[in-house]
N, C-alpha and C positions, 0 to 999 in steps of 0.2 A: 470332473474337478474344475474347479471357477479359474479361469486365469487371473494373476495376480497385480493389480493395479499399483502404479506408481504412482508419487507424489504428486508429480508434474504430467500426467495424463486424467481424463475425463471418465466417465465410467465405461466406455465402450474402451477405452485403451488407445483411445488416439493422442498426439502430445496435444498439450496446449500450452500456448503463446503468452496465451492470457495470465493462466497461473505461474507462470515463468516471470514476467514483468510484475508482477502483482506481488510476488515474493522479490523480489530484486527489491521495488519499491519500499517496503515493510523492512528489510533488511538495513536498508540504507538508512529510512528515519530512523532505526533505533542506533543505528553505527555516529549519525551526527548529532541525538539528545545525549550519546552518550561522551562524546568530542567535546558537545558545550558543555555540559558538568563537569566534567575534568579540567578543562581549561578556566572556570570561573571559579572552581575549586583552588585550583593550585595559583591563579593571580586576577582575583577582579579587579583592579583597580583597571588593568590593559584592554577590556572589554568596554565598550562606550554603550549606552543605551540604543542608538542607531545599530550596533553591529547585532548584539543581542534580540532588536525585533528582527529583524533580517533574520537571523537563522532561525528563529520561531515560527517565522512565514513559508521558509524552506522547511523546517521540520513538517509542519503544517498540511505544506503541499503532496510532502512525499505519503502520510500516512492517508490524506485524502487519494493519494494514485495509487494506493495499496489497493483499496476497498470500492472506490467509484465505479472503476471499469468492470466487474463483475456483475453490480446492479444492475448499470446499462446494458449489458450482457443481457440479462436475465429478464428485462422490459424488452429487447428486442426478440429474443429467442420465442418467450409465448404471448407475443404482439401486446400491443399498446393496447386497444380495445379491451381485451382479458384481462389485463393488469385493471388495467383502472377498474373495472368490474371486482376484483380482490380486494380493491383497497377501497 
């Protein structure tokens, strides 16, 4: 019988860190595209175009630190040389 993997562990079952941050990250951008909707919903006039890039730039960041750090992951894990050889 296969032991049973959790979310936030790898395929052998060890935790990982990685997908911990990775969902934190992913988490967060939708918690703050959902913060500025509601708030430009309920009174745009109080948002200034300065405030609204701003959080677009944070939105921005967090769904880039969602997904980045696995890539890089994944170029370092089966080395640089291989990779570029796949792509």
């Amino acid at each position: 019988m296969e032991k049973q993997v959790k979310i936030f562990e790898d395929d052998m079952g060890n935790k990982s860190g990685m997908r911990v941050m990775c969902m934190f990250s992913m988490v967060t951008a939708i918690v703050l595209a959902i913060i500025m909707v509601l708030c430009v919903a309920t009174s745009p006039e109080s948002f200034s175009t300065n405030v609204m890039t701003f959080l677009l730039i944070l939105d921005g960041l967090f769904i880039v630190g969602a997904f980045a750090p696995k890539a890089i992951q994944k170029v370092f894990e089966i080395g640089l040389e291989k990779y570029l050889k796949k792509v």
